[in-house]
LOMI-145960 format. One record per residue (C-alpha): x negated, y negated, z. Coordinates in nm, 4 decimals, decimal comma, padded with zeros to 6 digits. Example, Ala and Ser with C-alpha at 12.3 -4.5 7.8 and 13.67 -1.06 7.14 Angstrom:
2
<site x="-01,2300" y="00,4500" z="00,7800"/>
<site x="-01,3670" y="00,1060" z="00,7140"/>
***
This chain:
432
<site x="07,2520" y="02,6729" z="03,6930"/>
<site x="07,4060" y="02,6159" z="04,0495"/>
<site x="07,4753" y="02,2668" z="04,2359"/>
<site x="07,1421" y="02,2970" z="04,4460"/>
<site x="06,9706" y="02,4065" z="04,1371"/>
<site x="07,0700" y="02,1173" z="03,9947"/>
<site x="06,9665" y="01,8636" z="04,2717"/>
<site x="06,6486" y="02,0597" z="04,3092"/>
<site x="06,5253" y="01,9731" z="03,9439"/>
<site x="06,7255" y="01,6377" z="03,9446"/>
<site x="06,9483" y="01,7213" z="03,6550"/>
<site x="07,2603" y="01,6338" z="03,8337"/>
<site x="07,4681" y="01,4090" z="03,7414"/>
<site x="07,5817" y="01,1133" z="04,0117"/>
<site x="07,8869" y="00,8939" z="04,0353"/>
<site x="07,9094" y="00,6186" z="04,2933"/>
<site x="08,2237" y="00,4756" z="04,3032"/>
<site x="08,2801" y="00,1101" z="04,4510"/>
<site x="08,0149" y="-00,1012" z="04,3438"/>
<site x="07,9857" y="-00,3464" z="04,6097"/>
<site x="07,7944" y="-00,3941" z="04,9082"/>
<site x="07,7293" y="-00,0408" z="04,9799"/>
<site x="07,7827" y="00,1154" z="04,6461"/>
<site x="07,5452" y="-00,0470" z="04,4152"/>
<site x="07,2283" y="-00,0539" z="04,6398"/>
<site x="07,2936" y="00,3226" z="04,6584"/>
<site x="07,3647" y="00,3917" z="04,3133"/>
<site x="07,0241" y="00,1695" z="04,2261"/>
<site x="06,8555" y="00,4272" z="04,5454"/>
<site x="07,0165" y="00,7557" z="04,3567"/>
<site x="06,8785" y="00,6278" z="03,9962"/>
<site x="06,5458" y="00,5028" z="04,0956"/>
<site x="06,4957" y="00,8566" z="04,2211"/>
<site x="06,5372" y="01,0043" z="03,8659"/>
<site x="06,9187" y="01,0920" z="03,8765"/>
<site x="07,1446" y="00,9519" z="03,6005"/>
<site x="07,3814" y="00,8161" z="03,7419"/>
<site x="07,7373" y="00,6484" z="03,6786"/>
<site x="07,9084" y="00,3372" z="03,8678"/>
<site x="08,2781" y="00,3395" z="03,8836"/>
<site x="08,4512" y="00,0616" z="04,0110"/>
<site x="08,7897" y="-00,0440" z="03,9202"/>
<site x="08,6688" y="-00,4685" z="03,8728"/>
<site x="08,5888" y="-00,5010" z="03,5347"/>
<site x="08,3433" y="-00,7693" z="03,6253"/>
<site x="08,1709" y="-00,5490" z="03,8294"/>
<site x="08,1452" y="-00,2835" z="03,5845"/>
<site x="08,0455" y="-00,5301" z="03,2849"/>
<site x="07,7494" y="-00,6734" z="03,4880"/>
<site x="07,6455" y="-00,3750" z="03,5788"/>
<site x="07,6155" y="-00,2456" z="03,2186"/>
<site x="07,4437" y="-00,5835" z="03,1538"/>
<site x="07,1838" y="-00,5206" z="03,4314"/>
<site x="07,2826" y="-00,8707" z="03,6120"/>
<site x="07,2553" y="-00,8336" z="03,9529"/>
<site x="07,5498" y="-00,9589" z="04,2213"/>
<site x="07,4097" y="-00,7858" z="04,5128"/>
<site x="07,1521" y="-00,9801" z="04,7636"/>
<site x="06,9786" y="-00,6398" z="04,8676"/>
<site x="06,9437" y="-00,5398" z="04,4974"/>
<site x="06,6070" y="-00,5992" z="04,3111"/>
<site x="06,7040" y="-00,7980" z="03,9995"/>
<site x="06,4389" y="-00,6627" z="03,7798"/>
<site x="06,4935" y="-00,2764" z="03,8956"/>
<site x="06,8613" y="-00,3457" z="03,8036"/>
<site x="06,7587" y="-00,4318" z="03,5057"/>
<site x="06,5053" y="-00,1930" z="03,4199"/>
<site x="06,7661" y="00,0912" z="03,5398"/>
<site x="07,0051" y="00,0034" z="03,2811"/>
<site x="06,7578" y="-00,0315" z="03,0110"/>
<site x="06,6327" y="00,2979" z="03,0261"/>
<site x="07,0068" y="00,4647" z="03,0540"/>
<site x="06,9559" y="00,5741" z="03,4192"/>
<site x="07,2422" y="00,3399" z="03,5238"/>
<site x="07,5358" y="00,2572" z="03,3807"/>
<site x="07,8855" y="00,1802" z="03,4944"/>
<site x="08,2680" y="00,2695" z="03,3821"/>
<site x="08,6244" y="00,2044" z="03,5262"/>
<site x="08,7588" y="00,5163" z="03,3872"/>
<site x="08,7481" y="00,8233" z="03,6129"/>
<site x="08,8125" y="01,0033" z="03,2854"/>
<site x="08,4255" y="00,9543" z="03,2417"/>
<site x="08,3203" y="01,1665" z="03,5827"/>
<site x="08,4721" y="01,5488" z="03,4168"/>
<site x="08,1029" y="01,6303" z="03,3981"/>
<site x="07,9451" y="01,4999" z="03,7054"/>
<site x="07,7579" y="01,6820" z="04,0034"/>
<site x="07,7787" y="01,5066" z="04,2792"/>
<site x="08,0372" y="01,1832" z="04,3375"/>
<site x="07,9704" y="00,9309" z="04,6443"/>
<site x="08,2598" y="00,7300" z="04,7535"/>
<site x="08,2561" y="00,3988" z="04,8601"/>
<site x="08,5404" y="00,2112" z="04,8401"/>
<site x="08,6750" y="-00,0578" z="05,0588"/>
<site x="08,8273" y="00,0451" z="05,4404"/>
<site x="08,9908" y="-00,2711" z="05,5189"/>
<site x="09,2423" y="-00,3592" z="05,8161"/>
<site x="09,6317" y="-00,4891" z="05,7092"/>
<site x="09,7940" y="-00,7340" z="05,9132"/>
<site x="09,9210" y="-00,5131" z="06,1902"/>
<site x="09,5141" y="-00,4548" z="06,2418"/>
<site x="09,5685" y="-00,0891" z="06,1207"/>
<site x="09,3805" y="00,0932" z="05,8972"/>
<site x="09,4397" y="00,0360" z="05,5300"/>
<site x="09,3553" y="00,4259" z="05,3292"/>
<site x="09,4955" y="00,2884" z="05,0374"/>
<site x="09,1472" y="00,2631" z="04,8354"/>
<site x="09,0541" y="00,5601" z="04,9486"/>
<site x="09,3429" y="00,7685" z="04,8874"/>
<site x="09,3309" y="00,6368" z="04,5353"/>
<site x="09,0016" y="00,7150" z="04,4402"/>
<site x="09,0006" y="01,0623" z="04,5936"/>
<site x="09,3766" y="01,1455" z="04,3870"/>
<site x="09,1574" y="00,9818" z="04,0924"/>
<site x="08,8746" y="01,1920" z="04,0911"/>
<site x="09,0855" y="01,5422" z="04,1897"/>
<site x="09,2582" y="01,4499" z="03,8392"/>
<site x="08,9146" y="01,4307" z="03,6578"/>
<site x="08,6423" y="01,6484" z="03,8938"/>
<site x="08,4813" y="01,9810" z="03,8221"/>
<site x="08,4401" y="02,2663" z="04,0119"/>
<site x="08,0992" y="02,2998" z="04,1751"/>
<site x="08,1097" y="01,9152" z="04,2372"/>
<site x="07,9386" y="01,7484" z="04,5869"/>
<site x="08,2257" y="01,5022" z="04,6929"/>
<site x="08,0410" y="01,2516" z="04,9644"/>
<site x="08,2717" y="00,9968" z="05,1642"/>
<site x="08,0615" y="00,6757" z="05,2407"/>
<site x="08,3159" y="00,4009" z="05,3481"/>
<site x="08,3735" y="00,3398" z="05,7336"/>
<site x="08,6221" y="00,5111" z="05,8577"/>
<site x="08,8597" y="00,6346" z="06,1504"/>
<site x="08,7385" y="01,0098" z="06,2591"/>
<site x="08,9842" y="01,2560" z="06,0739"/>
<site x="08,9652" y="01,0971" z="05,7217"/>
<site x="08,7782" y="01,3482" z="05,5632"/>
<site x="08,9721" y="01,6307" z="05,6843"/>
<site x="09,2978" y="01,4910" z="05,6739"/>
<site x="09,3190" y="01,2748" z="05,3629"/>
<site x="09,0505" y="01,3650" z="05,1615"/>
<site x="09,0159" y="01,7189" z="05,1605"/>
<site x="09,3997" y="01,7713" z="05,1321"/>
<site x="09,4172" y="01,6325" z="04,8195"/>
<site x="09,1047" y="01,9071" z="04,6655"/>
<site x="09,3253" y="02,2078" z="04,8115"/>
<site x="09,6403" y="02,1135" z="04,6897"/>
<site x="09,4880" y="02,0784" z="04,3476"/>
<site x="09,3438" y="02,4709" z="04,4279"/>
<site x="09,0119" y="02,4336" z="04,5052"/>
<site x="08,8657" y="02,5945" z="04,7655"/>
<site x="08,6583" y="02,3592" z="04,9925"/>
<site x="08,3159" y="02,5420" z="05,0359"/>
<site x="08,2976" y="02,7709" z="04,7538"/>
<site x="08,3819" y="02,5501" z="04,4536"/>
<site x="08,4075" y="02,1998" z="04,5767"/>
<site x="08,2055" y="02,0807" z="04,8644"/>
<site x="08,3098" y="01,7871" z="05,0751"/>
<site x="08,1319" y="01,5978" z="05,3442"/>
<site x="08,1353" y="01,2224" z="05,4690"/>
<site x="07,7962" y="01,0274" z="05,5342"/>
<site x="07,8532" y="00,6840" z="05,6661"/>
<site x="07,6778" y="00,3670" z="05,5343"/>
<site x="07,4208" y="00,1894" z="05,6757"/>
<site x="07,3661" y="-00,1338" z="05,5626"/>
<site x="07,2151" y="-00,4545" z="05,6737"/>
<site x="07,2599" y="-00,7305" z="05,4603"/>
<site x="06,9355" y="-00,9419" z="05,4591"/>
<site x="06,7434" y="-00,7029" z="05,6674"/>
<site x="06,3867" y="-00,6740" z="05,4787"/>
<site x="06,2897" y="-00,3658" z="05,6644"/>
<site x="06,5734" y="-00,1150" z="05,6165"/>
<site x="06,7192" y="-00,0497" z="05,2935"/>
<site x="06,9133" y="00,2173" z="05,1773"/>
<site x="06,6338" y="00,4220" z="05,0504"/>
<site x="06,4298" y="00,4251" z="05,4558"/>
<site x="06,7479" y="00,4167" z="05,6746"/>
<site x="06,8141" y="00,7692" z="05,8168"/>
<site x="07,1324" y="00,9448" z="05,7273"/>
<site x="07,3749" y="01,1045" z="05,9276"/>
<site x="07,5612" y="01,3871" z="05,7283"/>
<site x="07,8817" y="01,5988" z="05,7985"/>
<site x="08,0134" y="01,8565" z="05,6114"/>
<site x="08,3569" y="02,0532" z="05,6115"/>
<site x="08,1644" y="02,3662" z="05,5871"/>
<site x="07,7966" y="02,5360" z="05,6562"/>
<site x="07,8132" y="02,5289" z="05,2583"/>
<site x="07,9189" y="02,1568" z="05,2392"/>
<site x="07,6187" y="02,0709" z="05,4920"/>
<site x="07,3781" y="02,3171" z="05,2666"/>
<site x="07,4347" y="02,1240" z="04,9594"/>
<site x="07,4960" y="01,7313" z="05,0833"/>
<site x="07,1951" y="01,7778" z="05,2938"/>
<site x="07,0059" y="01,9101" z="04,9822"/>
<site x="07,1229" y="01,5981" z="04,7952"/>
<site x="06,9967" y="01,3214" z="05,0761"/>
<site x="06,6918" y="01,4578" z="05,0806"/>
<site x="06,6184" y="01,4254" z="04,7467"/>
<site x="06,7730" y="01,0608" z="04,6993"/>
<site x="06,6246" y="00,9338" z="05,0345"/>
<site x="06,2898" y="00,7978" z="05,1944"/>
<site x="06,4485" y="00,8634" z="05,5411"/>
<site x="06,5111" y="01,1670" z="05,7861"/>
<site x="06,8887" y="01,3184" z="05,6946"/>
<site x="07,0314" y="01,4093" z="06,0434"/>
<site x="07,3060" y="01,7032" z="06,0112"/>
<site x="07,6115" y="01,6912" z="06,2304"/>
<site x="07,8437" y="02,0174" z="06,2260"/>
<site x="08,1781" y="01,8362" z="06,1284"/>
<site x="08,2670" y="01,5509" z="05,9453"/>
<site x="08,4695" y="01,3994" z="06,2201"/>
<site x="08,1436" y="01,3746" z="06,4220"/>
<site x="07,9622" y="01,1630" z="06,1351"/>
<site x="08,2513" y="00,9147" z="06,1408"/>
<site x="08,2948" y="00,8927" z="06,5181"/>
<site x="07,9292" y="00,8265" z="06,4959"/>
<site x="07,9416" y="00,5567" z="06,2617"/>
<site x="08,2178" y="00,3793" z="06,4648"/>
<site x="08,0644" y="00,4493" z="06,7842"/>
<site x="07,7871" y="00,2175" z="06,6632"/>
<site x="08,0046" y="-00,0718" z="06,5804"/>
<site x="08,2057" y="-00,0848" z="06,9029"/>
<site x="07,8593" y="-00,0204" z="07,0631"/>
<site x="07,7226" y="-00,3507" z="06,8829"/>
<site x="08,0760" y="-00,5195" z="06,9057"/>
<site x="08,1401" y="-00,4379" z="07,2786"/>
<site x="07,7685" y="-00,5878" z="07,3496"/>
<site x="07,8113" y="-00,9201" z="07,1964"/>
<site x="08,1017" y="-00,9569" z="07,3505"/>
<site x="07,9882" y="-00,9412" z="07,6940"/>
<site x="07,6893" y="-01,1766" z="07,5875"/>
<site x="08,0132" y="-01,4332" z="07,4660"/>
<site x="08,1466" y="-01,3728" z="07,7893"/>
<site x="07,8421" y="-01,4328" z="07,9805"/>
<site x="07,7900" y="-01,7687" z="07,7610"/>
<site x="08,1417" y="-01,9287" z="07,8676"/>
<site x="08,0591" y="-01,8323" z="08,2296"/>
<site x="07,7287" y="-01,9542" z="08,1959"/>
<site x="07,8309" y="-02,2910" z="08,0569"/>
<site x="08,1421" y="-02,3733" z="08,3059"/>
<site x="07,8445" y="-02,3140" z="08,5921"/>
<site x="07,5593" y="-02,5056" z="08,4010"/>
<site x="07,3077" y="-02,2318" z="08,3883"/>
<site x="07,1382" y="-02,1636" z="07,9963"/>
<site x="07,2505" y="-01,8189" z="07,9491"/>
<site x="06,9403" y="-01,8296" z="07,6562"/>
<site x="06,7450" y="-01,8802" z="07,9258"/>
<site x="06,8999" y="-01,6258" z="08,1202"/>
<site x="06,8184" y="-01,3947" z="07,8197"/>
<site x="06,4951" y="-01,3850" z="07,7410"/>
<site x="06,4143" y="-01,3775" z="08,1233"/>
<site x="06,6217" y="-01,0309" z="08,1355"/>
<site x="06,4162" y="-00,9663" z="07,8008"/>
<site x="06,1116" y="-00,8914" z="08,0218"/>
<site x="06,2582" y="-00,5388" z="08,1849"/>
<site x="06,0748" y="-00,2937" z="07,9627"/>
<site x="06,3880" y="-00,0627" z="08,0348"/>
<site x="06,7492" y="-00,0113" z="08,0563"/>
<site x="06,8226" y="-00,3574" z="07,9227"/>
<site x="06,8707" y="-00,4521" z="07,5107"/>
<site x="06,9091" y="-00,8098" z="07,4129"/>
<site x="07,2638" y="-00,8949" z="07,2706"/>
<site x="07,2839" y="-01,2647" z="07,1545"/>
<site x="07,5856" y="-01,4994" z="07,1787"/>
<site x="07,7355" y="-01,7002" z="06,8642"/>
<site x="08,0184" y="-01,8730" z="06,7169"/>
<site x="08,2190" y="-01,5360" z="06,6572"/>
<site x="08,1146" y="-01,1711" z="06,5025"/>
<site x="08,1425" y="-01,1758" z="06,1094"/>
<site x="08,0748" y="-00,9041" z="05,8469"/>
<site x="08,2825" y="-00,6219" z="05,7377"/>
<site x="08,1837" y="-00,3839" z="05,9750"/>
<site x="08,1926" y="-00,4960" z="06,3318"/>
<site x="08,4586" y="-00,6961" z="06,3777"/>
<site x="08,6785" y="-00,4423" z="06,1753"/>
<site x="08,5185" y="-00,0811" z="06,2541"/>
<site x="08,6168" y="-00,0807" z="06,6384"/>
<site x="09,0053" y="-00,0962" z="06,5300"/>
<site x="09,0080" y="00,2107" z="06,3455"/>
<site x="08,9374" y="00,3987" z="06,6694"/>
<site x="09,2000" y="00,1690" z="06,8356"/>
<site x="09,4521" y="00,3100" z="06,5871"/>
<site x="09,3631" y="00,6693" z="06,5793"/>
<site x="09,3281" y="00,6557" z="06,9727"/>
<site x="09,6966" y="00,5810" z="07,0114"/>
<site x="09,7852" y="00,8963" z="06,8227"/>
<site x="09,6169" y="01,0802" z="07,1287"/>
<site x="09,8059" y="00,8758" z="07,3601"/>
<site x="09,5168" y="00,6395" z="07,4757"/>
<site x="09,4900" y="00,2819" z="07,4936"/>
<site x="09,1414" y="00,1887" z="07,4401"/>
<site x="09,1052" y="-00,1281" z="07,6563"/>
<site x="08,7411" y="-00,1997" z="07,6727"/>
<site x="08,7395" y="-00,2176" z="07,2480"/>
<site x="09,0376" y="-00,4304" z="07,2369"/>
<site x="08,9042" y="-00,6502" z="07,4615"/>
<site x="08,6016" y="-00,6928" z="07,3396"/>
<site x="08,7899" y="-00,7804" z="07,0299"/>
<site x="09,0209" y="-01,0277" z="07,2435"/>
<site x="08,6333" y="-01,1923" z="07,3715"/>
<site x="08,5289" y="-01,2165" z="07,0331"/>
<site x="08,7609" y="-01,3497" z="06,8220"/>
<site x="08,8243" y="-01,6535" z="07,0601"/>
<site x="08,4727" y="-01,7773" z="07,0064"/>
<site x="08,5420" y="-02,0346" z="06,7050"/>
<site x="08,7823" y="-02,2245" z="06,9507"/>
<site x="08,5234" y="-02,2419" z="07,2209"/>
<site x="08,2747" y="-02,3716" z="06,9981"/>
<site x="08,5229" y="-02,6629" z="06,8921"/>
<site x="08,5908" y="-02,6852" z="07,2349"/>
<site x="08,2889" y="-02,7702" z="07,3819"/>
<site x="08,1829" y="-02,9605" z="07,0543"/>
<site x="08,5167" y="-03,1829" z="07,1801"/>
<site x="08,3809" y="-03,2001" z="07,5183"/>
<site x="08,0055" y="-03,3131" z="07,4641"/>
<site x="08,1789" y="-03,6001" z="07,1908"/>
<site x="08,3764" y="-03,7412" z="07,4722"/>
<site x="08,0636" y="-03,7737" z="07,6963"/>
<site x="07,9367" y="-04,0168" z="07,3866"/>
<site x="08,2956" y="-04,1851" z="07,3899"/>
<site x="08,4090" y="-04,0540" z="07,0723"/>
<site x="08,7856" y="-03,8798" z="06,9900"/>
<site x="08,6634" y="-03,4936" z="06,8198"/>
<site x="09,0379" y="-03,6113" z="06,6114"/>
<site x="08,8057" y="-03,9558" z="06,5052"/>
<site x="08,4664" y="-03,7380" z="06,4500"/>
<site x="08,3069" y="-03,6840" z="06,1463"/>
<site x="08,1370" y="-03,3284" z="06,1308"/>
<site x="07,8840" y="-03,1261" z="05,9486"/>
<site x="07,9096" y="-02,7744" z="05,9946"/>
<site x="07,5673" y="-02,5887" z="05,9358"/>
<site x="07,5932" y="-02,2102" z="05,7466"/>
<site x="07,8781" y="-02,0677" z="05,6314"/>
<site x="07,7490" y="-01,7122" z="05,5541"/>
<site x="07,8342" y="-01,4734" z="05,8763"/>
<site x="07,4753" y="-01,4088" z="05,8893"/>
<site x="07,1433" y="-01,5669" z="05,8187"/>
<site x="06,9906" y="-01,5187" z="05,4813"/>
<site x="07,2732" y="-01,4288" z="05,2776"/>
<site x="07,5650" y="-01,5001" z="05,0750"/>
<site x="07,8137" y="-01,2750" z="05,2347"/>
<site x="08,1141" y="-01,4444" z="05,3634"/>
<site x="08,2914" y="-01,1819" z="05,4631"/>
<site x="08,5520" y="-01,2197" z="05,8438"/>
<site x="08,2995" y="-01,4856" z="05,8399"/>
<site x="08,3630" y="-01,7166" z="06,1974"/>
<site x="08,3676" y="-02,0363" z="05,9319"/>
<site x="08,6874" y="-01,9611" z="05,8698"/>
<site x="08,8436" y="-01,9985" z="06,1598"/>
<site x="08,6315" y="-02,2772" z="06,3161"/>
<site x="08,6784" y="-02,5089" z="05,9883"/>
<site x="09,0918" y="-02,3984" z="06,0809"/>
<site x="09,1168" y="-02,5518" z="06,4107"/>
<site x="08,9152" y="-02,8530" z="06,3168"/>
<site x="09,1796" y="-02,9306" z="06,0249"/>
<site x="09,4229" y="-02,8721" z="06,3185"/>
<site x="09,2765" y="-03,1419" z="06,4819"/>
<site x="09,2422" y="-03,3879" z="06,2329"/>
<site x="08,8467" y="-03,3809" z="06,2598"/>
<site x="08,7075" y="-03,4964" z="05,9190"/>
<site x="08,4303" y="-03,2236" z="05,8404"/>
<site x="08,1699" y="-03,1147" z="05,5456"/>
<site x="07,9757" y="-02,7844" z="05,5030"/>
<site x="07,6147" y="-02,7146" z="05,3959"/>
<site x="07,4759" y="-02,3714" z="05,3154"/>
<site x="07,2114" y="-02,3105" z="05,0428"/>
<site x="07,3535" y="-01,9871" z="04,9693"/>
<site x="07,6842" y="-02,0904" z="04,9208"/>
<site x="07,7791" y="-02,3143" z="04,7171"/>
<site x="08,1006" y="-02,3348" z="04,7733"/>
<site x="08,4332" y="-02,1257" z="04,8783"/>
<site x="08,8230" y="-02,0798" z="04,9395"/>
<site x="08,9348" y="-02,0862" z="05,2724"/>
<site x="09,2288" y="-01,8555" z="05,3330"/>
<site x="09,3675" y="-01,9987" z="05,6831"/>
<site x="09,3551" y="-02,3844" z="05,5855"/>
<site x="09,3977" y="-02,2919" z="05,2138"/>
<site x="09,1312" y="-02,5383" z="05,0512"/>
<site x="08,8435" y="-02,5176" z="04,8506"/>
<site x="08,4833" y="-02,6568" z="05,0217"/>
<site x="08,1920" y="-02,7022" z="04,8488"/>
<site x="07,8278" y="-02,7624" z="04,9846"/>
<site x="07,7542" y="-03,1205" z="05,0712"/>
<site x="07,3890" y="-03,2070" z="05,0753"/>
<site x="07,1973" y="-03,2956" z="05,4216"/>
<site x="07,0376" y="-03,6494" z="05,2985"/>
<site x="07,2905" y="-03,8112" z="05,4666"/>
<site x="07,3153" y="-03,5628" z="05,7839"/>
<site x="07,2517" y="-03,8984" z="05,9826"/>
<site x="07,6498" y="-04,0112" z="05,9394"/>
<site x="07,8143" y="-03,7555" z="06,1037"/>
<site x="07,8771" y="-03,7474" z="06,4760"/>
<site x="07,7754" y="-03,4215" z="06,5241"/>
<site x="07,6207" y="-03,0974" z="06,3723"/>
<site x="07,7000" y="-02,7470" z="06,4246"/>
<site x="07,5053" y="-02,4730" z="06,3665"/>
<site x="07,6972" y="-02,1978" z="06,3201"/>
<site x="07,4547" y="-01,9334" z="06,0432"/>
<site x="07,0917" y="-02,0297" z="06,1044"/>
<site x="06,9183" y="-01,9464" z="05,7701"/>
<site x="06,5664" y="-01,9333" z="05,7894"/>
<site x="06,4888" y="-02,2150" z="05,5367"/>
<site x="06,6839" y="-02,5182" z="05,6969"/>
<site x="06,4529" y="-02,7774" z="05,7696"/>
<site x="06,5450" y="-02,7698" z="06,1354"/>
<site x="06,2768" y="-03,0481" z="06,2223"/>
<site x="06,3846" y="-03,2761" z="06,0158"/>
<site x="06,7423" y="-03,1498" z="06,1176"/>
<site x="06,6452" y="-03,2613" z="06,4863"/>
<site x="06,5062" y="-03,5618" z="06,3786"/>
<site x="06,7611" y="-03,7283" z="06,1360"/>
<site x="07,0759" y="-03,5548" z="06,3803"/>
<site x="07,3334" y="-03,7658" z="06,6038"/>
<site x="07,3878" y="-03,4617" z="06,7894"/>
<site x="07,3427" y="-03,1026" z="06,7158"/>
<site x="07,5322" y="-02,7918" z="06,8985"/>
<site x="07,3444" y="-02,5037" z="06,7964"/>
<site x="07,5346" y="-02,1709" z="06,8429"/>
<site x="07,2542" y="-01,9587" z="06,7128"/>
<site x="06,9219" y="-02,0690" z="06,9311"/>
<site x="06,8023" y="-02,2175" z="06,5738"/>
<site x="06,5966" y="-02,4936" z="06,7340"/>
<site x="06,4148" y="-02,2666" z="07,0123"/>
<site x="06,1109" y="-02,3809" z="07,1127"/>
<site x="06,2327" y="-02,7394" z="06,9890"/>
<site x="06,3666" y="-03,0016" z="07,2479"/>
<site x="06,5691" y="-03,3014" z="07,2560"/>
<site x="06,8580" y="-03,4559" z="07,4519"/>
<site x="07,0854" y="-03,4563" z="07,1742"/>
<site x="07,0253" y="-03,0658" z="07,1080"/>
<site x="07,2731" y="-02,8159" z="07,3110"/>
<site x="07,3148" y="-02,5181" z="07,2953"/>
<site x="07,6258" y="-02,2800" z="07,2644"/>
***
C-alpha cells in the first residue's frame, strides 16, 4: 500500500515530536481524526503525562486527552527507536534565540539526525517549528540525502508553519488554514494529502519550502513591526498629552486601509518578539541590514522601562519616592487568559523595579507563582483583599475575570497598560 494510500484510508501511522505548545494540540488534532498516533518528546514528564492522559496544555480539552489515550489513539515515547514504522512524522521542536539573538538549530538538528537514524522509506517528514527561510533545504533535507534517500521518491519533506493562538476560542489547530511547502511536486502531493485529512481548514500550497517559512515570519514582523509603531505613537502621545486610545478607536472608524494595533507594556510570547530575528540573521548572509525589524525590536523591548517610568512620574505628582512605593503588579502571563509566561514583559518590568528598590507583589489567577531569571527570585501570587495598601497598581495582562470594578474601587491608583478599565472612569485610573 503506498503513503497516500495510507492517508487516504487513515492507516498511517503519525509521530509528532515536541509535545509542547504546538505539538500536543496537533498530535490531539491528528488522533481525534482517527490516526494513531505517537508523541515524542525528549522530557520525560511530558511523555509520562501524556501516557497518563493529564493534560498540561491550556488549548487542550482535558477529557479528549483523556479519552485519546484510553482508547490507544495517543500515546507518547522518548525513544526515536519507537518511530521505524511510522508514516508520516511532524516536527516541532523548540526554535529559540542564544544570547547573540541568533538562531539556535540545535533542537532541530537533533531531532532530524534522530529520526534519519530510525525513519523508513516512504515516510512524510513535516517541519512545524518557526523558522529562518532555508531550514528545510539546508539543514533538514541534508541530513535524509546523506543517509541515501532520495527526497521525492522515497522520503518526502516539506515544512508547514504553526499557527497557534494561545487562548484564542475561535481558532484552533483543527479550523486554522495551513500553509504547506514541499521540496518537490511529490512532497506537496503527499503533505497536502495529509492536511487535508487531519484538518477542518483550507491547506494553501506554496511551491517551495522557503516560501512557507518566509511566510510564517513575514507574519510576525508584520504583527511585531505594527505594535511597535502603536508603542511609539503611545510615548509621543503621552509627552504631548493627547490619549493615543482615544486616538485609536477614532482611526478605528475608516472602514479601509487602517487595522487596529494596540499599545502595552512590551510584546511577549514565543513567537513575535523572537520570529523577526531569524530574518535579521539570515538577512546578513545576503548582505542586508534589516533596519525597520531591528528597530521595531529596539521600540519594543524598551516598553517595561517606560511603564516604570511613567508609573515613577504619576507617584511623584502624589508626593511619593517610586524607591519608597509599594506596588502590585496585575498579570503576569504575556497574554490574557493563559498561563504562558513565555519572553513575558513581567520579567523585565519586575527587574527594574528591584533596581530601584520599589517593594512590589504580583497577582495572576493563572499563575501561581514563578522564577524570575533577570532578578533571580521566586514570586508567588499575593491575593487582592488587601489591593488597598499599595500605592499603585499596574496592569500589565488583563485577564478577563479580574474584578476590575472592584479593582477601581478599592485602588490608590491604577496605570492600566492594557485599556482593561475602558468604558470605566476615575481620576486615579491612567492609562499607558
Amino acid at each position: 500500500m503506498t503513503l497516500l494510500e495510507k492517508i487516504e484510508k487513515k492507516t498511517a501511522k503519525v509521530a509528532v515530536v515536541g509535545l509542547g505548545y504546538v505539538g500536543l494540540p496537533m498530535a490531539v488534532a491528528v488522533a481525534r481524526k482517527g490516526y494513531n498516533v505517537l508523541g515524542l518528546d525528549v522530557n520525560q514528564k511530558a511523555v509520562d503525562c501524556v501516557n497518563a492522559g493529564d493534560n498540561y496544555i491550556g488549548d487542550v480539552d482535558d477529557a479528549e486527552l483523556t479519552k485519546l489515550v484510553n482508547d490507544k489513539m495517543l500515546s507518547a515515547t522518548s525513544d526515536y527507536a519507537n518511530i521505524n514504522d511510522i508514516d508520516v512524522i511532524m516536527v516541532a521542536v523548540p526554535t529559540p534565540l542564544d544570547k547573540y539573538q541568533q538562531p539556535d538549530s540545535s533542537f532541530v538538528v537533533a531531532a532530524t539526525n534522530s529520526i534519519v537514524a530510525n525513519v523508513k522509506k516512504q515516510t512524510l517528514v513535516v517541519l512545524e517549528s518557526t523558522t529562518y527561510p532555508g531550514t528545510t533545504r539546508e539543514i533538514v533535507a541534508p541530513a535524509f540525502t546523506e543517509k541515501g534517500f532520495t527526497v521525492g521518491e522515497d522520503i518526502y519533506i516539506a515544512f508547514s508553519p504553526e499557527r497557534v493562538d494561545p487562548g484564542n476560542e475561535v481558532y484552533k489547530t483543527a479550523n486554522t488554514p495551513k500553509v504547506v511547502g514541499g521540496m518537490t511536486e511529490n512532497c506537496n502531493e503527499v503533505s497536502k494529502a495529509f492536511y487535508e485529512q487531519i484538518l477542518d481548514a483550507k491547506v494553501h500550497m506554496v511551491s517551495s519550502p522557503e516560501i512557507a517559512e518566509m511566510e510564517k515570519i513575514y507574519e510576525n514582523t508584520f504583527r511585531n513591526i505594527n505594535i511597535a509603531l502603536a508603542n511609539e505613537m503611545t510615548i509621543l502621545c503621552d509627552k504631548m498629552g493627547i490619549d493615543f486610545w482615544e486616538v485609536i478607536k477614532a482611526a478605528k472608524t475608516k472602514p479601509y486601509g487602517f487595522m487596529a494595533f494596540y499599545p502595552g507594556p512590551g510584546v511577549g510570547g514565543h513567537c513575535i518578539p523572537i520570529d523577526p530575528f531569524y530574518l535579521t540573521w539570515k538577512a546578513r548572509e545576503y548582505k542586508y541590514h534589516t533596519r525597520f525589524i531591528e528597530l521595531s525590536g529596539e521600540i519594543n523591548n524598551a516598553m517595561p522601562e517606560f511603564v516604570v517610568e511613567k508609573a515613577d512620574r504619576l507617584l511623584n505628582k502624589k508626593g511619593i519616592a517610586l524607591s519608597k512605593s509599594k506596588i502590585l503588579i496585575l498579570g503576569a502571563a504575556y497574554k490574557k487568559d493563559i498561563k504562558d509566561l513565555r519572553e513575558s514583559p513581567v520579567f523585565e518590568i519586575m527587574e527594574i523595579l528591584k533596581e530601584r528598590g520599589v517593594d512590589f507583589d504580583y497577582n495572576d489567577p493563572y499563575v501561581d507563582k514563578f522564577y524570575n531569571h533577570l532578578t533571580k527570585e521566586e514570586y508567588i501570587s499575593v491575593s487582592l483583599e488587601r489591593i488597598d495598601l499599595y500605592d499603585m497598581v499596574i496592569v500589565v495582562t488583563n485577564h478577563t475575570n479580574y474584578d476590575y470594578d472592584m479593582i477601581l474601587k478599592k485602588s490608590r491608583m491604577i496605570l492600566d497598560t492594557r485599556l482593561s478599565f475602558d468604558g470605566r472612569k476615575s481620576e486615579n485610573l491612567i492609562r499607558l
